[in-house]
N, C-alpha and C positions, 0 to 999 in steps of 0.2 A: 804396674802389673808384672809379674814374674813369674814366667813360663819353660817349664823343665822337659827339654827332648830328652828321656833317660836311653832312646835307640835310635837307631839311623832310618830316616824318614826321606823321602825326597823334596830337591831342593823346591819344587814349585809350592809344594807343603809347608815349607819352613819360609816362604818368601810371604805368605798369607796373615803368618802372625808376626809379620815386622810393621806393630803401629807403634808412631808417638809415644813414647815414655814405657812400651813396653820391653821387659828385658827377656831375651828367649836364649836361654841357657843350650848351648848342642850339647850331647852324648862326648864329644872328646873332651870339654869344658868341664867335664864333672870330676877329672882326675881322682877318680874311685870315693869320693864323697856328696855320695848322692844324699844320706841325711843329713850333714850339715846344710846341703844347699836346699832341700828342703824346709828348713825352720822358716823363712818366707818367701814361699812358692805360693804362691794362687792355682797353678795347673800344673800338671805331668802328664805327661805323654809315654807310653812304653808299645811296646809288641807283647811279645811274650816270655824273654829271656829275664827281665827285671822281677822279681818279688816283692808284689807290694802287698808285705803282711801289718797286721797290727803293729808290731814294733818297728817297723818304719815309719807307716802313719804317726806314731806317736812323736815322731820330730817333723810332723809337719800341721802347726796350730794355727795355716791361715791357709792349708789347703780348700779350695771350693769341688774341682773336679777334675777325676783320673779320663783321658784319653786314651779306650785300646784300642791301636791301630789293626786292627783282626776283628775275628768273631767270639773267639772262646775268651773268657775271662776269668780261667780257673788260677791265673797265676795272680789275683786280686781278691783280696780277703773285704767281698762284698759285706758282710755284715759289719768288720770293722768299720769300713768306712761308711757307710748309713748311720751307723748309732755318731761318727763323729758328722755329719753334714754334708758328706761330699758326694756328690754326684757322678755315678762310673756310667760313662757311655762306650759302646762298643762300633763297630762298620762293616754291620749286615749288609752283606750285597754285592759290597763294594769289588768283592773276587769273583762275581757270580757267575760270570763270564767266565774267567782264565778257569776256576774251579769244572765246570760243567764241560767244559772242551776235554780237559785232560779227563774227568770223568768218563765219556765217548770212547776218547785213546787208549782206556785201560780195558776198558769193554772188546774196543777190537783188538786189542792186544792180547785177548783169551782166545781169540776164532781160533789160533791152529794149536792142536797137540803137539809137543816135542820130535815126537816121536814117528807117529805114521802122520805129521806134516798134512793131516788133513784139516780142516775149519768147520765152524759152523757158523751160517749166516746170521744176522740183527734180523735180517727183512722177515716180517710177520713173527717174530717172535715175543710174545711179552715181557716188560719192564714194570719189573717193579717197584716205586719211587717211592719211599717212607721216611716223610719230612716234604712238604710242598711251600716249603718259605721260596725263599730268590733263588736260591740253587737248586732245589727239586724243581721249581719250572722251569728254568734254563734246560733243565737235566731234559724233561719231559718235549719241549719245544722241540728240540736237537733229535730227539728218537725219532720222533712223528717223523723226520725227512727221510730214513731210514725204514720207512714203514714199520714200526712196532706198533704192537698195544699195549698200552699206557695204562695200569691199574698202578694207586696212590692213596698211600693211609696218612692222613693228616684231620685230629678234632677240629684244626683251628682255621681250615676252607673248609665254603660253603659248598653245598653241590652246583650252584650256580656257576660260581666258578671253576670249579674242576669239571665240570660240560664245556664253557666255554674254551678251555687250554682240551681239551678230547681226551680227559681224562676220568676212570671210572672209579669212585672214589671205593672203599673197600676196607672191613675191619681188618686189624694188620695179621691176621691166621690169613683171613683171605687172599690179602697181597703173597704171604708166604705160600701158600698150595697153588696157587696162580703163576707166578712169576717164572720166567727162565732164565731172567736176569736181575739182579734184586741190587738197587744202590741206596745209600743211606745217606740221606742229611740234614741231619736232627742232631739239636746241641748233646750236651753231657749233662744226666739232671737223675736224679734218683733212679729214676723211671727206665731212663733208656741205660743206664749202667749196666754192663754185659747184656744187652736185648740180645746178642747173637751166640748162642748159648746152645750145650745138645741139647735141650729141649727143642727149642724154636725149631734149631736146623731137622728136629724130625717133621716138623711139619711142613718143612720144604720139598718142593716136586725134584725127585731124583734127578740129578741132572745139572738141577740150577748153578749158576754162576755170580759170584757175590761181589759187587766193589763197593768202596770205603775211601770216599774220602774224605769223611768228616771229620770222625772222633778216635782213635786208637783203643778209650776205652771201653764200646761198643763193643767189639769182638774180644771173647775169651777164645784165644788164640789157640789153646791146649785142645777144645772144644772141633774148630774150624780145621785145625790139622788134624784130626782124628778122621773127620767126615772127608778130610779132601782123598785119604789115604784110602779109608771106606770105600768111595767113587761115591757116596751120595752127594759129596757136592764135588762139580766138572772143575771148577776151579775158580782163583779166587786173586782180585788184583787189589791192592792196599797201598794207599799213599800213608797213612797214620799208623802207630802202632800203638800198644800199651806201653812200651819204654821206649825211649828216644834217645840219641839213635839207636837203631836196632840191635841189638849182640844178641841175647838169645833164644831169639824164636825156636818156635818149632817149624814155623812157616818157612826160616829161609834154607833149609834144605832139601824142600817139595820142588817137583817139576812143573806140578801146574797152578803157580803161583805166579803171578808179577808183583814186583816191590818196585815202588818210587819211595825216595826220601822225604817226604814228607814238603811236595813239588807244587803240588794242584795248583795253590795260589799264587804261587810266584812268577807272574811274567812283568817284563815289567811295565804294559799297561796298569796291570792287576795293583801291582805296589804304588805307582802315580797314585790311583784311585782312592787306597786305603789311607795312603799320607795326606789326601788332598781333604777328605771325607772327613778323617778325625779332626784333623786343621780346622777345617768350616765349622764343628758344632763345636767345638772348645772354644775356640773364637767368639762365635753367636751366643753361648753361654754367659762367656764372659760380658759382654757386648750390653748384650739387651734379656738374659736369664732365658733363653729359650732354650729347652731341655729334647732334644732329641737323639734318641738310639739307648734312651738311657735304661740298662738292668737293671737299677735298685730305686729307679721313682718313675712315676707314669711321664711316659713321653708327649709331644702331641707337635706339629706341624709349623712351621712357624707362622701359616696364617691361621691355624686352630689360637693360636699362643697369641697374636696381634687381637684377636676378637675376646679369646679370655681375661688377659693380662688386665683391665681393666676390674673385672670381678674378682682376680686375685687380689689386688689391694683393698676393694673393699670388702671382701672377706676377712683379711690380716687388720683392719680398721674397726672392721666389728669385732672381732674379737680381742682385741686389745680394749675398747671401748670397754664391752661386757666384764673383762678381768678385772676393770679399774673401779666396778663399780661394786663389784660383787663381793663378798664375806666369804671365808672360812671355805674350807680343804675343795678340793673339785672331788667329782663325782662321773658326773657324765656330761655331753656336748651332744647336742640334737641340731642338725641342721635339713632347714628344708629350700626346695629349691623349684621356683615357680616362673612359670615361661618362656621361652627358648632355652636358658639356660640350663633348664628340666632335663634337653635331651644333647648336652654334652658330655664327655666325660668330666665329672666331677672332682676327681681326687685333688689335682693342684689346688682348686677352690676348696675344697674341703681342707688338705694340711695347711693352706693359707690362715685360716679358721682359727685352727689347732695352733697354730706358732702364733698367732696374733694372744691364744691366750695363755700358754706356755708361758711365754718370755715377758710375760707380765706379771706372773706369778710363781717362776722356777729359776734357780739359778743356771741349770742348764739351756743350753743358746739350743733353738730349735731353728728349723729352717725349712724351707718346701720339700727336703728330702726326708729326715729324719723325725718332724714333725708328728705324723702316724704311729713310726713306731716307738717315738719317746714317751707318748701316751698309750701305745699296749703294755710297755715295759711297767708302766704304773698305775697297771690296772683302772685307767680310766676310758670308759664306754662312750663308743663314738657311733653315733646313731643318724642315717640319711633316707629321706627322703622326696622322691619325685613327683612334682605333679606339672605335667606338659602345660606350653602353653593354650591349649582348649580350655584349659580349665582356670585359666584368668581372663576370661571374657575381654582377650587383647590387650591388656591393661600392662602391657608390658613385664619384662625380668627383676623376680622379688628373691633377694634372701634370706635368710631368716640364722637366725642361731640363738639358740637354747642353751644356758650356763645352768646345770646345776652343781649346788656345793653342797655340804654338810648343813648349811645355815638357811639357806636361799634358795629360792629362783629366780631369774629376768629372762627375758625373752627380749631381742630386736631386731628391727627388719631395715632393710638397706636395700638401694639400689643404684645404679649407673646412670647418671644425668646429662644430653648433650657429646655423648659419648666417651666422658672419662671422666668426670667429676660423680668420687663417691658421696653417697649424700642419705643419712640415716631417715628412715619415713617413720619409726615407733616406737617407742619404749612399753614391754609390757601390757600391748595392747592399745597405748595410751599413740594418739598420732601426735608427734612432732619431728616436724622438717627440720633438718639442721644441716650445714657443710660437716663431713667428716676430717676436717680440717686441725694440725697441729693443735695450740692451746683451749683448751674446753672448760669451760666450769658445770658439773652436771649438778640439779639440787630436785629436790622431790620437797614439797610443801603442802599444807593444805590450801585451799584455793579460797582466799579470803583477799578484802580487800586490802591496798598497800604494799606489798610484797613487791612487788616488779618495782617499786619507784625506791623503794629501802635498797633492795639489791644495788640497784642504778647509783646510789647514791653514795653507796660502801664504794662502789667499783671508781667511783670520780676522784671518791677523796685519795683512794692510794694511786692516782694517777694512769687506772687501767683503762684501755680503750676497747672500745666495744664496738666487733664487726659487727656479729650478729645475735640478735636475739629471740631464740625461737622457744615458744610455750606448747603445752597441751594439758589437757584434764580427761580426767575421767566422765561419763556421764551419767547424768540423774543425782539426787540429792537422796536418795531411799527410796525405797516401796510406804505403798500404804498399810498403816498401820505399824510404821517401822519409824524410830526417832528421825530424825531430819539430821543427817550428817553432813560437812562441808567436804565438797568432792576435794579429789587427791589433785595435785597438777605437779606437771615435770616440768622445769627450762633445761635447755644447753644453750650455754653462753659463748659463744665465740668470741675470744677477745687477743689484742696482739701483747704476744710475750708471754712470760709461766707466772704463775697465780702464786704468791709469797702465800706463807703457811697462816702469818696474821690476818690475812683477808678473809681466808676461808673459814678463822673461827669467830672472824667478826659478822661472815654469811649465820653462823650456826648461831647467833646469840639471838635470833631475827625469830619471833617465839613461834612463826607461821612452818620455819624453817626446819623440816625433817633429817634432811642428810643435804652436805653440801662437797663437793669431791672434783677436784683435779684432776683432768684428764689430757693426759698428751701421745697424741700422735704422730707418727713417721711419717 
């Protein structure tokens, strides 16, 4: 394993990913060729100085996953790397502290004017908090001792929670016509791109006082020194700017302005945290594929990931299965998902799904990240499903996956046996149990006598061994008044070792014998 610090992390960080046979590359080791060491890196590690664009990706073809030791990951060309498989996690939180303190310090660092050296009190006055991730509750915590009030615009808390923290939640006009003091910490996304802007600032209470220490690109600065100079807004403290470092504001010639350098997060608890942070999920990643903090693929916990992990590979089992079996172009992938695992977050179990049948029938390599979107890119419809567990009568976690192609359909269902052995329950309706198990022989027949002991009998003479052998049929023979047909039956043959191509056309010469197909899995 080979792991690339491209910046200076702390040493308790860098002592984390020193295992067995792994090579951890420092930032002074790179003597300015970071792509060629690249070419086989499994991980990279950056801050925010390093650009990791497409065209450095592209000298890195055993890249798995970017660690950014920060929040913002604008200096990472997320799309590139999802379309190539890598997984970018970031370390929310990890400065929530340092950031939120120095947030406080810039606040009281507005109380006095230059000038007539008078202040104005925190105490009872409102804050207003827009962004209530880790850092707007820290923000928020810290005020309440200070006796403010706490009005907070965030879609993505509940009001339960913002009761709980004694905060009034509030559409962000209101947080704006409310607030006397208004801080910001919300990422950089279409949305929030200049939020602080002369419009907004009109709809702010004369007076207010604005800090920043999230994003630089948040305030159009031209905007903010208009209104400071106006007196509609009292004044304004900014750790971030729109260019860095700062040279031509308009801001840094105002009086009632504070600038820090771009400070908030740097103490050096705060950096311990963030090197320590990124270290553990690159690490775990690598480790045991546990995805958390990640931007460009669903995250989840690592005991959410110990109870899933199980239904990931038999997702990636079925649909490798279903690809192997199936004809002609794909179309769409219907998955449905029944009993506890109804009310998970889905997606990993879903791209497991998608790469199990991808990489059975595309040249390009998919994986738990890129999976989803290498099937929007080709316009194939991926359709889900819930139905809790009430509605399995206890019967336990069923998954289901639906292949259609241009030619076909199958349908089959799968589930978790004994708590990690995948083990397919159906084909097409049709019940057979099988191990989802390495070497497979899948055959669809009519259901007539002799068939099971011909198979048996092909599989001896070329020296195949046979774990298991599981059947099913369809049921009934016709309706009345309808010819008497011989019902359909399925086996999977589990056997040790891969199935030579003369066997399977000796399965096919068997005249009961419909389709007879090879199937191997990971």
């Amino acid at each position: 394993m080979k792991i690339i610090i491209a910046e200076k992390i702390s040493t308790s960080a860098i002592s984390l990913l020193q295992e067995p046979r792994w090579n951890v590359i420092l930032p002074e080791q790179l003597g300015g060729r970071l792509s060629a060491h690249l070419e086989d890196a499994d991980a990279l590690i950056v801050r925010s100085a390093v650009q990791v664009d497409g065209a450095l990706l592209a000298h890195a073809p055993k890249l798995r996953v970017i660690g950014r030791a920060g929040v913002g990951v604008d200096n990472v060309d997320l799309e590139a790397a999802t379309r190539k498989g890598i997984a970018v996690m970031n370390t929310p939180g990890a400065n929530a502290v340092a950031v939120a303190e120095h947030t406080l310090g810039l606040m009281l660092g507005m109380k006095w004017e230059k000038k007539s050296l008078q202040g104005t009190e925190l105490c009872g006055k409102t804050l207003g908090v827009v962004g209530l991730g880790k850092i707007g509750m820290e923000v928020a915590r810290r005020a309440k001792a200070f006796a403010m009030e706490i009005v907070g615009h965030d879609p993505f808390v509940s009001a339960a929670v913002a009761k709980q923290n004694g905060i009034r939640l509030g559409a962000l006009e209101d947080v704006y016509a409310a607030a006397d003091f208004l801080t910001l910490h919300v990422g950089l996304t279409p949305q929030t791109l200049g939020m602080i802007n002369a419009d907004s600032i009109r709809k702010m209470k004369k007076g207010v006082r604005l800090v920043n220490c999230a994003r630089g690109e948040l305030v159009d600065e031209a905007a903010l020194a208009h209104a400071l100079k106006q007196g509609h807004v009292a004044g304004a403290a900014l750790d971030v700017f729109q260019e860095e470092p700062l040279k031509n504001s308009p801001l840094t010639v105002l009086e009632n302005v504070v600038l820090t350098p771009h400070i908030a997060g740097s103490t050096h608890e705060a950096q311990e945290a963030v090197g320590v942070q990124v270290a553990r999920q690159v690490k775990e990643y690598l480790k045991s594929g546990v995805i958390t903090n990640a931007v460009n693929v669903p995250s989840v916990s690592h005991e959410e990931y110990v109870a899933m992990q199980p239904y990931v590979v038999l997702a990636e089992r079925l649909g490798s299965f279903l690809a192997q079996v199936s004809d002609g172009p794909l179309e769409a992938i219907s998955l449905r998902y029944s009993g506890h695992i109804a009310e998970w977050k889905t997606e990993l179990v879903r791209n497991a799904a998608i790469q199990g049948i991808l990489n059975q029938m595309l040249d390009e390599k998919a994986n738990l990240v890129n999976a989803a979107s290498i099937a929007s890119a080709r316009g194939l419809r991926v359709l889900e499903e819930h139905k809790p567990k009430s509605s399995t009568g206890g019967s336990g976690s069923v998954l289901s996956v639906l292949l259609k192609t241009s030619a076909q359909e199958h349908c089959v269902k799968g589930a978790v046996l004994h708590g990690t052995a995948p083990r397919l329950l159906a084909i097409d309706d049709i019940d057979v149990e099988a191990p989802l198990e390495r070497n497979l022989i899948y055959l669809r027949n009519r259901d007539v006598p002799g068939v099971i002991g011909k198979v048996g009998t092909i599989l001896g003479e070329h020296k195949i061994n046979i774990a298991n052998f599981s059947l099913g049929r369809t049921s009934g023979n016709g309706g009345a008044g309808k010819k008497t047909e011989p019902r359909r039956a399925v086996a999977v043959v589990h056997i040790d070792g891969r199935v030579p191509e003369q066997v399977l056309k000796a399965l096919r010469k068997i005249p009961a014998i419909e389709q007879a197909k090879a199937i191997r899995l990971f």
